[in-house]
PDB file of N, H, CA, C and O in Angstrom:
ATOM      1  N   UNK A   1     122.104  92.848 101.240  1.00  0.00           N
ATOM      2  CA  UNK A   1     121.442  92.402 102.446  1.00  0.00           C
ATOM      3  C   UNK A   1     122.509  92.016 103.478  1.00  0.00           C
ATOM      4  O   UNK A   1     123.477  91.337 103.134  1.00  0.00           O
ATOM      5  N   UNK A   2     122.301  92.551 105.064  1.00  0.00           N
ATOM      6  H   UNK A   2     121.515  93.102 105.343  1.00  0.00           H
ATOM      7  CA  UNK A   2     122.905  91.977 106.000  1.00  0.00           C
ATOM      8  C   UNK A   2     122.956  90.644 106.221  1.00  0.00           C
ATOM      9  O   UNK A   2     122.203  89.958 105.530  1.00  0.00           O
ATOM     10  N   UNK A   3     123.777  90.004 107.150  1.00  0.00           N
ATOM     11  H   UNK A   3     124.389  90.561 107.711  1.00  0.00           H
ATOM     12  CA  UNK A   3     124.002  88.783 107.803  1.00  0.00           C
ATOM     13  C   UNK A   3     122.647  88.749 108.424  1.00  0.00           C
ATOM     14  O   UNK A   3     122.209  87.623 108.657  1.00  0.00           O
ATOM     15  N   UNK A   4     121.825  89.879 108.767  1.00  0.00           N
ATOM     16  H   UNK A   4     122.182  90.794 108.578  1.00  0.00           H
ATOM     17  CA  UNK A   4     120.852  89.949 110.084  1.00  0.00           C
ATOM     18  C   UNK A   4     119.620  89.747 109.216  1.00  0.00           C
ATOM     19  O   UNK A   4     118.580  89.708 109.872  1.00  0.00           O
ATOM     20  N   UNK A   5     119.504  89.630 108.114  1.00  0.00           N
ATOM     21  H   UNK A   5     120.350  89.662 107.581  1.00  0.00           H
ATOM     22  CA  UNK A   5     118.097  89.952 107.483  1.00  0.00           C
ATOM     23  C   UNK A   5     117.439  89.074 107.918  1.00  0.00           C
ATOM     24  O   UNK A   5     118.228  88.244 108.370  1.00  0.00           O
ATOM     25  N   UNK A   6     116.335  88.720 108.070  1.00  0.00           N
ATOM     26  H   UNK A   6     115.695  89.394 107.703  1.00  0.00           H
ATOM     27  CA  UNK A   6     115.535  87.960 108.201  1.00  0.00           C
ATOM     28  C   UNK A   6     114.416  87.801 107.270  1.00  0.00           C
ATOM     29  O   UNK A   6     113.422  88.526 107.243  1.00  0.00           O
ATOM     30  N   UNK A   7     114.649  86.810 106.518  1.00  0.00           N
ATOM     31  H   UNK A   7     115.457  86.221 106.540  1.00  0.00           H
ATOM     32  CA  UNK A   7     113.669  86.853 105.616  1.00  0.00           C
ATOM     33  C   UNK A   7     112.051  86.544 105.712  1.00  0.00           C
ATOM     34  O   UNK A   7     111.128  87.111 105.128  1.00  0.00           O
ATOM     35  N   UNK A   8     112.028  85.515 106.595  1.00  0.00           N
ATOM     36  H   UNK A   8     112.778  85.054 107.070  1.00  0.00           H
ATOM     37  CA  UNK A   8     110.814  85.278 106.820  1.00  0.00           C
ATOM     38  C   UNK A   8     110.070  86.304 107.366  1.00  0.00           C
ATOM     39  O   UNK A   8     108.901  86.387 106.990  1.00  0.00           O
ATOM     40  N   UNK A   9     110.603  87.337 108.403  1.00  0.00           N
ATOM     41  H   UNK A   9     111.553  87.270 108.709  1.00  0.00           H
ATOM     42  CA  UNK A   9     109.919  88.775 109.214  1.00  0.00           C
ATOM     43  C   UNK A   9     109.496  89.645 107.615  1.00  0.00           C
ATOM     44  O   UNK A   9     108.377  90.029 107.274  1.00  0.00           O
ATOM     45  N   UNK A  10     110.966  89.789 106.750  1.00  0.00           N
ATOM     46  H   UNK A  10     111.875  89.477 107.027  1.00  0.00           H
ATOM     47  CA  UNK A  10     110.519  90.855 105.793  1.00  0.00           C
ATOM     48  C   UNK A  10     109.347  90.297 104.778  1.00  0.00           C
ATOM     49  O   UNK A  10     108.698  91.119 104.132  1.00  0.00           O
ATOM     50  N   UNK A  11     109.094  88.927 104.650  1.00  0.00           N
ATOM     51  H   UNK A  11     109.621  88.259 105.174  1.00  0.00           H
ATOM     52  CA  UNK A  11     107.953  88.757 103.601  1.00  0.00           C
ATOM     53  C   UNK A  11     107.006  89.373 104.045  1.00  0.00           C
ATOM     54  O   UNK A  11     106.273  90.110 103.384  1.00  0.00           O
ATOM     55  N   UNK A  12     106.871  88.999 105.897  1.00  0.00           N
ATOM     56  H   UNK A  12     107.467  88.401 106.433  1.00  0.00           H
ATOM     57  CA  UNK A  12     105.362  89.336 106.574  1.00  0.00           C
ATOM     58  C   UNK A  12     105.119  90.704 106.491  1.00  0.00           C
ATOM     59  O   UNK A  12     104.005  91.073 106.118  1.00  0.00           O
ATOM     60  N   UNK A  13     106.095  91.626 106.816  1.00  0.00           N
ATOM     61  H   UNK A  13     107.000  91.326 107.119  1.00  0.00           H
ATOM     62  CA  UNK A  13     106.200  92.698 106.898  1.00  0.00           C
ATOM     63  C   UNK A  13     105.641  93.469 105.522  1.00  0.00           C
ATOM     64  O   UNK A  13     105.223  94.620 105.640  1.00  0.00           O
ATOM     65  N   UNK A  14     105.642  92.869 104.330  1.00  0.00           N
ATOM     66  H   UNK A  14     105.981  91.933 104.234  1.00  0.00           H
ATOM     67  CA  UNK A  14     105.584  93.336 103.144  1.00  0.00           C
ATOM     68  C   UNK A  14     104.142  92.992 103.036  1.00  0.00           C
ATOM     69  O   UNK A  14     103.331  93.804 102.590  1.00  0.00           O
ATOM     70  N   UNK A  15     103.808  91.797 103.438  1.00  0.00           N
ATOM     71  H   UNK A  15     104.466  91.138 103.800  1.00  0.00           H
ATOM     72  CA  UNK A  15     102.318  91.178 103.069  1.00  0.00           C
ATOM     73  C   UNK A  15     101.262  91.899 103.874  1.00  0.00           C
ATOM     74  O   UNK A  15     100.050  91.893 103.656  1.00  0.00           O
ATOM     75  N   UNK A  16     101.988  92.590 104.946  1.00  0.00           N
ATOM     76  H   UNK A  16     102.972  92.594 105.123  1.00  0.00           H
ATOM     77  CA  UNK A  16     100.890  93.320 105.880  1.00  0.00           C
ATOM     78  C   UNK A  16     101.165  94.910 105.061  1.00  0.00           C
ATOM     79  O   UNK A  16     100.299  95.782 105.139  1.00  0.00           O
ATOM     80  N   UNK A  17     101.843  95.029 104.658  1.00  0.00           N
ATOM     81  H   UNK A  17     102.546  94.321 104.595  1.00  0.00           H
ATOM     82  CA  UNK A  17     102.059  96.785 104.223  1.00  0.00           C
ATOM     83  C   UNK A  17     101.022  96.348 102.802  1.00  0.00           C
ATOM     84  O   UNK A  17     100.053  97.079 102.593  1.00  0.00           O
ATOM     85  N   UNK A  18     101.218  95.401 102.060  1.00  0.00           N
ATOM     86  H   UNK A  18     102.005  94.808 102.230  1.00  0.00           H
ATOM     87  CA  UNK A  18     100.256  95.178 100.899  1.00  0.00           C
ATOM     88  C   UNK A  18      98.966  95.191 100.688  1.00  0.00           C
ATOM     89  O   UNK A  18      98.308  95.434  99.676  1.00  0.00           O
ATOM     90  N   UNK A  19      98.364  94.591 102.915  1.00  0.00           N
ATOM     91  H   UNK A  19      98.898  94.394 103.737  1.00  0.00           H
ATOM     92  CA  UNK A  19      97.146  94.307 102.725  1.00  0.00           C
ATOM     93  C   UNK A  19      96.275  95.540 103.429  1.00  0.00           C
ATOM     94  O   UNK A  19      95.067  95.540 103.669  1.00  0.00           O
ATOM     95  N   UNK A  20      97.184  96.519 103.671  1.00  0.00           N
ATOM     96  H   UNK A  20      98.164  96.519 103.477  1.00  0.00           H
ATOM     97  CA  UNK A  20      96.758  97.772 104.124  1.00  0.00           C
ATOM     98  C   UNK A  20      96.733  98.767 103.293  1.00  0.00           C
ATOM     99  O   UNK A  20      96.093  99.778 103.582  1.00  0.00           O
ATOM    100  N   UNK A  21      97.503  98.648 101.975  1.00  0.00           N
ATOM    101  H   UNK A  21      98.022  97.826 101.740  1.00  0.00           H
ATOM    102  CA  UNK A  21      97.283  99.360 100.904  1.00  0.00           C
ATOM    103  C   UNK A  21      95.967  98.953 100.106  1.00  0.00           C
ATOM    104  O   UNK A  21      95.054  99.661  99.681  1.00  0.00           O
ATOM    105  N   UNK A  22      96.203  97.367 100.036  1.00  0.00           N
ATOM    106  H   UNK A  22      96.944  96.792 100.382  1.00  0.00           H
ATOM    107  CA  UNK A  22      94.776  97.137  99.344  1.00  0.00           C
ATOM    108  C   UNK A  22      93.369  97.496 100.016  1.00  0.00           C
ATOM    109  O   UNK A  22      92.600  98.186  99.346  1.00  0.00           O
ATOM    110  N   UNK A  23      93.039  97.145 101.086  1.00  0.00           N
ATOM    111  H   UNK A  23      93.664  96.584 101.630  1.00  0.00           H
ATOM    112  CA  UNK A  23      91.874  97.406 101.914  1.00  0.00           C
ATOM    113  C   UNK A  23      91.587  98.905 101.937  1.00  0.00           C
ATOM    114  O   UNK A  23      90.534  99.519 101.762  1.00  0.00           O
ATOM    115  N   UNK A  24      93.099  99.406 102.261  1.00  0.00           N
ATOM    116  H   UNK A  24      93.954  98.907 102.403  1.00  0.00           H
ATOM    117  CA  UNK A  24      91.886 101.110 102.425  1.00  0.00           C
ATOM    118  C   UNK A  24      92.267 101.598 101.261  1.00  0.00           C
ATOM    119  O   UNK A  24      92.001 102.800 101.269  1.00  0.00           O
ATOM    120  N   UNK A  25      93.097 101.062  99.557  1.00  0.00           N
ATOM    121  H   UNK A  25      93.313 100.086  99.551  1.00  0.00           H
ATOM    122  CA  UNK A  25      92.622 101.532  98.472  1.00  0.00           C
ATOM    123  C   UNK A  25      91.271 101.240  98.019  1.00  0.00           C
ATOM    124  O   UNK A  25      90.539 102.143  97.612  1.00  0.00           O
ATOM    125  N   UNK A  26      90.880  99.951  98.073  1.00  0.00           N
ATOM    126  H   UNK A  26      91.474  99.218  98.404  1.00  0.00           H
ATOM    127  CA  UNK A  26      89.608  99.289  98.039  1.00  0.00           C
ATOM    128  C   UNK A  26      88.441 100.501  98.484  1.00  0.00           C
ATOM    129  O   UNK A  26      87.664 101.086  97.729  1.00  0.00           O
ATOM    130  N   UNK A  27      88.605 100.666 100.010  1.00  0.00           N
ATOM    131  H   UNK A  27      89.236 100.192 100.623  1.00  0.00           H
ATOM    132  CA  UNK A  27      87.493 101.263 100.446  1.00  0.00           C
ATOM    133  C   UNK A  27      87.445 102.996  99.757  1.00  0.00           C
ATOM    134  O   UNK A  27      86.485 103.730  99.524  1.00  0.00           O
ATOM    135  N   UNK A  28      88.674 103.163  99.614  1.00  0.00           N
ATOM    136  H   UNK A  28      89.454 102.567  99.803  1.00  0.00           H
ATOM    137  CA  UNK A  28      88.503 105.046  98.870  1.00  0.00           C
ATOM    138  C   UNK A  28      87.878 104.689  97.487  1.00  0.00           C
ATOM    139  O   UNK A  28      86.675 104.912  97.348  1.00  0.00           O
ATOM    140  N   UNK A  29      88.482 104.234  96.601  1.00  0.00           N
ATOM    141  H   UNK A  29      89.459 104.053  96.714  1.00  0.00           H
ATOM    142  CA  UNK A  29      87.804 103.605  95.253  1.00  0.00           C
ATOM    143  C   UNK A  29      86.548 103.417  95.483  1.00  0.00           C
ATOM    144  O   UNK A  29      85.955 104.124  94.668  1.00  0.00           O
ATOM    145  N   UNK A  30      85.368 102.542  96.510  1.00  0.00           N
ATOM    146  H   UNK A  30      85.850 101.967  97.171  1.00  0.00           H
ATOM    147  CA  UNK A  30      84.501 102.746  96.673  1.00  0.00           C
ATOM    148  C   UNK A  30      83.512 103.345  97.088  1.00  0.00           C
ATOM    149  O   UNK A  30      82.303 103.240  96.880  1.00  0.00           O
ATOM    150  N   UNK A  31      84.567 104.438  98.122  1.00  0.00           N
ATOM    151  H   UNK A  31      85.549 104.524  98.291  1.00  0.00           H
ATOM    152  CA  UNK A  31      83.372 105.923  98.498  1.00  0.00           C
ATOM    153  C   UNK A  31      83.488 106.893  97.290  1.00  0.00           C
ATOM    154  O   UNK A  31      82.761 107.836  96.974  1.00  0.00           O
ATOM    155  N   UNK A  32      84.415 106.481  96.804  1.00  0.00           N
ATOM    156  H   UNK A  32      85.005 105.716  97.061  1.00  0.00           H
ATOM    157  CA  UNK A  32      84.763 107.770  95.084  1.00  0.00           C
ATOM    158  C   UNK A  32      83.258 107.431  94.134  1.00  0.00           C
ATOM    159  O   UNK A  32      82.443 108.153  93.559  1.00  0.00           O
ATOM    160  N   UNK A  33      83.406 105.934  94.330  1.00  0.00           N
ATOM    161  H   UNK A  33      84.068 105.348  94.797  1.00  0.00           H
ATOM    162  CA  UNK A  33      82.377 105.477  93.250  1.00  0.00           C
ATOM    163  C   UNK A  33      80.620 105.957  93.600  1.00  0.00           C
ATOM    164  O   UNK A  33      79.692 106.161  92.817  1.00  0.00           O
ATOM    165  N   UNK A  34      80.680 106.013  95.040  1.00  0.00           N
ATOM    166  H   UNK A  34      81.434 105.847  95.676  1.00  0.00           H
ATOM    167  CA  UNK A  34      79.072 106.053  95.798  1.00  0.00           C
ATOM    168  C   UNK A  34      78.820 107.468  95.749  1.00  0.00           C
ATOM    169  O   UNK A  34      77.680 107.929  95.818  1.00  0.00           O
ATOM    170  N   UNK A  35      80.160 108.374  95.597  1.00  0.00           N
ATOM    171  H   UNK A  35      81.086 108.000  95.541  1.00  0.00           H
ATOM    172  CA  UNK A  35      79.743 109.274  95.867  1.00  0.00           C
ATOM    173  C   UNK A  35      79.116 110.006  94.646  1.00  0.00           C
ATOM    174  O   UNK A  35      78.271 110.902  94.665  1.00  0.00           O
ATOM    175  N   UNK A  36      79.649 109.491  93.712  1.00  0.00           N
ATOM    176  H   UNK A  36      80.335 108.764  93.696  1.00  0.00           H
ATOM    177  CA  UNK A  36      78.757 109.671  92.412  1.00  0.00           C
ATOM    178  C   UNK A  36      79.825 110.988  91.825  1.00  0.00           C
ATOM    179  O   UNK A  36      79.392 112.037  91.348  1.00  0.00           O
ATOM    180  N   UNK A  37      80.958 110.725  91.953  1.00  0.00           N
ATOM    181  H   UNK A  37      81.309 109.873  92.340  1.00  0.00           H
ATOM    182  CA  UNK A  37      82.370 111.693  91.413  1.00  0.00           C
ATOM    183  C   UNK A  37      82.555 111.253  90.062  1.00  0.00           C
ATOM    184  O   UNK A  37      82.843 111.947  89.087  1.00  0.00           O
ATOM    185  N   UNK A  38      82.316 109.770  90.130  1.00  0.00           N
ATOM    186  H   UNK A  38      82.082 109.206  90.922  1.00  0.00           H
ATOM    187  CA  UNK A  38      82.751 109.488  88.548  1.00  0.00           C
ATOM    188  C   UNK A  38      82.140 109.316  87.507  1.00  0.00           C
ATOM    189  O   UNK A  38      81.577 108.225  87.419  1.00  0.00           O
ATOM    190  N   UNK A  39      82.067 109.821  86.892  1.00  0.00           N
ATOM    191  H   UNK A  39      82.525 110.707  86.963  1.00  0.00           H
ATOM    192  CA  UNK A  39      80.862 110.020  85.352  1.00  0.00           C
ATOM    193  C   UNK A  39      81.408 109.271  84.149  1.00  0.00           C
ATOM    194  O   UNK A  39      82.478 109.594  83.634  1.00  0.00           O
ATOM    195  N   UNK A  40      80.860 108.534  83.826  1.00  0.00           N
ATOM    196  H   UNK A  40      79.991 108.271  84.245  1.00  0.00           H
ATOM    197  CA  UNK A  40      80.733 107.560  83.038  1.00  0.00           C
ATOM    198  C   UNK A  40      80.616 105.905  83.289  1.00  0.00           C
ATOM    199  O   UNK A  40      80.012 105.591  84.314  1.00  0.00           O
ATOM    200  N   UNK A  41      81.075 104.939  82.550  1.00  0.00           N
ATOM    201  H   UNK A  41      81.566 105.194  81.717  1.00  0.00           H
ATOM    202  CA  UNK A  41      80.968 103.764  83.161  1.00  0.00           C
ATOM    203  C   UNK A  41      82.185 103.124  83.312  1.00  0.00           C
ATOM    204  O   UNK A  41      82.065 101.990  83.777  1.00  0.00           O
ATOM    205  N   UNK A  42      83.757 103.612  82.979  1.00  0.00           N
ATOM    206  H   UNK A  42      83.854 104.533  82.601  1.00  0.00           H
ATOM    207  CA  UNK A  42      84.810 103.515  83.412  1.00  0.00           C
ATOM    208  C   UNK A  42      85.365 104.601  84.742  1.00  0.00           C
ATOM    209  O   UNK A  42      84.985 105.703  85.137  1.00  0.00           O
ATOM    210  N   UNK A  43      86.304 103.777  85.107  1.00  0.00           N
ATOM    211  H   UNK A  43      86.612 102.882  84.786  1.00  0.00           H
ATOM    212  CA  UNK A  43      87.483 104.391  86.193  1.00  0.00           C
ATOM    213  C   UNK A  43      88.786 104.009  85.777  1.00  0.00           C
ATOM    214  O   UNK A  43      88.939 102.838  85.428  1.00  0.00           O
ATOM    215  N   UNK A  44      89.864 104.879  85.748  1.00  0.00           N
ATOM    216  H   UNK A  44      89.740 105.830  86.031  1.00  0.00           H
ATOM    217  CA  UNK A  44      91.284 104.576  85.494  1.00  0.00           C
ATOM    218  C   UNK A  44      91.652 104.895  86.504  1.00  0.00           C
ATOM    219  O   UNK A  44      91.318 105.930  87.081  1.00  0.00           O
ATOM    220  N   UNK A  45      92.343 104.137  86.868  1.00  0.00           N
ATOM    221  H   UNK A  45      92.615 103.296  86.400  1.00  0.00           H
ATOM    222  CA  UNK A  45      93.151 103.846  88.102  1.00  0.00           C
ATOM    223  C   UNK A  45      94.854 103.471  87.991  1.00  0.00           C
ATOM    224  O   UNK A  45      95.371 102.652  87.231  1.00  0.00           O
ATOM    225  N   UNK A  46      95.457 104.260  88.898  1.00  0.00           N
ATOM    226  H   UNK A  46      95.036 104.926  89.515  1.00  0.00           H
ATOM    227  CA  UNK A  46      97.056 104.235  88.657  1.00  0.00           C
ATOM    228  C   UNK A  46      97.616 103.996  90.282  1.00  0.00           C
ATOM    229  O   UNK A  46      97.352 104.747  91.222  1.00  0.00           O
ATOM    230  N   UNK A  47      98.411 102.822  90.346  1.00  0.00           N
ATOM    231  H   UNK A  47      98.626 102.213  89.583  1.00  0.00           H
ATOM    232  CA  UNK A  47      99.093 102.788  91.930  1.00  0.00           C
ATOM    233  C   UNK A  47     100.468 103.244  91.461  1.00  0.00           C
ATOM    234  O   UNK A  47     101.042 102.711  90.511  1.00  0.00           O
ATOM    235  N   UNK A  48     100.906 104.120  92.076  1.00  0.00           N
ATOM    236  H   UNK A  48     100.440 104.552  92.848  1.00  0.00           H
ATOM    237  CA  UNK A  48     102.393 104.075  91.997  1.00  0.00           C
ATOM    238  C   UNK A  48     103.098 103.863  93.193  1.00  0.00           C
ATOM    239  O   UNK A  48     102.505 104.317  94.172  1.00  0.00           O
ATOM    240  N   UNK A  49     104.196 103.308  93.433  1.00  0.00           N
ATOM    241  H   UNK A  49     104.677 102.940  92.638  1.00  0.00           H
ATOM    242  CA  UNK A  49     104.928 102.325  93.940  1.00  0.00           C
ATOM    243  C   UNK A  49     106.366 102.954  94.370  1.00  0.00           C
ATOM    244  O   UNK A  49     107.392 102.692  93.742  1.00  0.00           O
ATOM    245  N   UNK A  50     106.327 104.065  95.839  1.00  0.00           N
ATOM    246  H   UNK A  50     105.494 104.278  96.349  1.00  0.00           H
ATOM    247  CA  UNK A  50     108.180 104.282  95.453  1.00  0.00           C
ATOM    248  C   UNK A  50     108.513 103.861  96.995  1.00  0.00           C
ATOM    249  O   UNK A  50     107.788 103.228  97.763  1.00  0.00           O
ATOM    250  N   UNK A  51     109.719 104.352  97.210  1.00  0.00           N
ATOM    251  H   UNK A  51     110.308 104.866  96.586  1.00  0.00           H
ATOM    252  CA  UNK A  51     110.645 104.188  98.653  1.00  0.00           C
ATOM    253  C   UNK A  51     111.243 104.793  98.677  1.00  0.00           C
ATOM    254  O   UNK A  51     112.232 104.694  97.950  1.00  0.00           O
ATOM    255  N   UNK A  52     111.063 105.911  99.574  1.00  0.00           N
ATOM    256  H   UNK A  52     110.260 105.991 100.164  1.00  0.00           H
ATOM    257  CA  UNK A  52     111.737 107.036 100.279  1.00  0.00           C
ATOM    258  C   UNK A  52     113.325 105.881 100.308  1.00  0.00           C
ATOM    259  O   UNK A  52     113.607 104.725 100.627  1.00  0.00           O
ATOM    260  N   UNK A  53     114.217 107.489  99.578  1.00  0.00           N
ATOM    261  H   UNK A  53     113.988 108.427  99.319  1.00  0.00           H
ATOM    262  CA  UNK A  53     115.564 107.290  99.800  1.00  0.00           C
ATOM    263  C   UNK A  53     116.081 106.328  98.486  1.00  0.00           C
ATOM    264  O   UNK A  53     117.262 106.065  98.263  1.00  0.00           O
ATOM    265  N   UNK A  54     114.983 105.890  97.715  1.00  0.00           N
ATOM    266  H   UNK A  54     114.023 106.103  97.896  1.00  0.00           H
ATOM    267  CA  UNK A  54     115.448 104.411  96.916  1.00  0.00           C
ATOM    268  C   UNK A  54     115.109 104.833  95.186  1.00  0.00           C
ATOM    269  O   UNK A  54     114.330 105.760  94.964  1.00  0.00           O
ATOM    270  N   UNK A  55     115.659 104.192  94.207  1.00  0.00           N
ATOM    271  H   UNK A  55     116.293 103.440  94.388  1.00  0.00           H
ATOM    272  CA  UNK A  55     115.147 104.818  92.611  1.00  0.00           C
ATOM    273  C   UNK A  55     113.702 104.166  92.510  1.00  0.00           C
ATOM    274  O   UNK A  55     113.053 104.419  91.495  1.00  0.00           O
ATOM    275  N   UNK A  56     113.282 103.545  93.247  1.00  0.00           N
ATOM    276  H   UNK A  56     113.809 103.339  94.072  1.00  0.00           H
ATOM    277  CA  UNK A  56     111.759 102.793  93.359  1.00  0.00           C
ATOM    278  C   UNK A  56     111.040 103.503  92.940  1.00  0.00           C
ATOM    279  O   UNK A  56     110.892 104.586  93.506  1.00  0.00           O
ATOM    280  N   UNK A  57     110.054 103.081  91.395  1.00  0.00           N
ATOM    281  H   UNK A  57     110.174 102.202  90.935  1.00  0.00           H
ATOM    282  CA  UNK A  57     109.210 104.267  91.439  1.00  0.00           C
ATOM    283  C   UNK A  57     108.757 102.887  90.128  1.00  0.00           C
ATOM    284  O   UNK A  57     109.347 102.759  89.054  1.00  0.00           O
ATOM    285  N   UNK A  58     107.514 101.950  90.646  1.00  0.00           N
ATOM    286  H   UNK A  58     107.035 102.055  91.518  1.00  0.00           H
ATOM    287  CA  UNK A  58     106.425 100.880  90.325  1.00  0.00           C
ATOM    288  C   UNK A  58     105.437 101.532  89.640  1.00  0.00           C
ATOM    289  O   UNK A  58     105.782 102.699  89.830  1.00  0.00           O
ATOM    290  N   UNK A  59     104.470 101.581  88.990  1.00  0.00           N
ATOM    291  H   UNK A  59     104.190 100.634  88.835  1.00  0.00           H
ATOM    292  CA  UNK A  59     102.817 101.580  88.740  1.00  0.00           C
ATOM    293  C   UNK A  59     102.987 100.737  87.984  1.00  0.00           C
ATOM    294  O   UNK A  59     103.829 100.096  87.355  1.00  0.00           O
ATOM    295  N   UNK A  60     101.127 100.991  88.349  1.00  0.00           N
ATOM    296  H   UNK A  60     100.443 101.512  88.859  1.00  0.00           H
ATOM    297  CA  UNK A  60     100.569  99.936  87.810  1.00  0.00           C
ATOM    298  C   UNK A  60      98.872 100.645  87.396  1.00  0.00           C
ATOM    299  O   UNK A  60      98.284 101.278  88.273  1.00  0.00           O
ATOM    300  N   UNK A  61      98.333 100.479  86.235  1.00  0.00           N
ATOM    301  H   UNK A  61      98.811  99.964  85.523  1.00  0.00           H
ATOM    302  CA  UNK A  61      97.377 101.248  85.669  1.00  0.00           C
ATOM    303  C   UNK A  61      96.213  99.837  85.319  1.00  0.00           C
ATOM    304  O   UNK A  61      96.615  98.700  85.071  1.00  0.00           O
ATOM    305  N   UNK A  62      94.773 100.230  85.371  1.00  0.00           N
ATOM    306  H   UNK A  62      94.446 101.153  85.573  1.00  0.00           H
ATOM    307  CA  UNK A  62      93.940  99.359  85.096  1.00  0.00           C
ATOM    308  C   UNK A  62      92.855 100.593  85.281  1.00  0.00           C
ATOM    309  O   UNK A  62      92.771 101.592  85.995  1.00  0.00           O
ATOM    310  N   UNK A  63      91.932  99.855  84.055  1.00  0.00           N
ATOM    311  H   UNK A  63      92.001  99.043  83.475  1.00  0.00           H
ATOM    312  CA  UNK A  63      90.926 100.598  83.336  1.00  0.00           C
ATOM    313  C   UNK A  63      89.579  99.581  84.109  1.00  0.00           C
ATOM    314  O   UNK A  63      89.173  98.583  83.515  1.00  0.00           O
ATOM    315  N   UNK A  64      89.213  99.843  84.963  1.00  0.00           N
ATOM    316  H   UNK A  64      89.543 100.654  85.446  1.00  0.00           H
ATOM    317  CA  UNK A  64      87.511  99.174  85.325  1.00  0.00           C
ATOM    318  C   UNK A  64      86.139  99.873  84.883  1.00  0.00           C
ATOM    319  O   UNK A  64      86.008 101.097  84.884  1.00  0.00           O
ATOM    320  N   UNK A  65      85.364  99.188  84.592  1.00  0.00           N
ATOM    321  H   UNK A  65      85.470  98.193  84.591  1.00  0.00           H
ATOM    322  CA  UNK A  65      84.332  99.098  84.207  1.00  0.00           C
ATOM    323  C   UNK A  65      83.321  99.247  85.570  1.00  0.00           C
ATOM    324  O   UNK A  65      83.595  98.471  86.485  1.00  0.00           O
ATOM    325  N   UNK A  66      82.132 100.213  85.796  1.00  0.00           N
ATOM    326  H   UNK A  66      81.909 100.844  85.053  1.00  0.00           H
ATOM    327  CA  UNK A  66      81.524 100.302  86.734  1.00  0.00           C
ATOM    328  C   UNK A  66      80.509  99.555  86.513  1.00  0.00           C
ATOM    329  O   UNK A  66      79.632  99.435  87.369  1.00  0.00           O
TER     330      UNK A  66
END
């Protein structure tokens, strides 16, 4: 990290990129579900997590129940 970082800008910055992933993952997950695509009474679900340019490469997997 630079002399210049600013930490307090990069939390916000992260918390708004987080809450724009969640909201419009949220809303696709729920037109998937209405639209009647998924057959049965589970959904598996996988986020994966990278950054252009970086070895970043996160998931995260969860099994829901409809």
């Amino acid at each position: 990290m630079t002399a210049e970082f600013d930490e307090d800008r990069f939390n916000m910055a992260i918390r708004k990129f987080l809450k724009h992933v969640g909201v419009t993952s949220q809303r696709e997950i729920e037109n998937l579900v209405r639209s009647g695509a998924v057959k049965g009474g589970k959904l598996k679900l996988r986020m994966t997590l990278s950054a252009e340019g970086t070895p970043l490469k996160h998931e995260v997997e969860e099994t829901i129940a409809l």
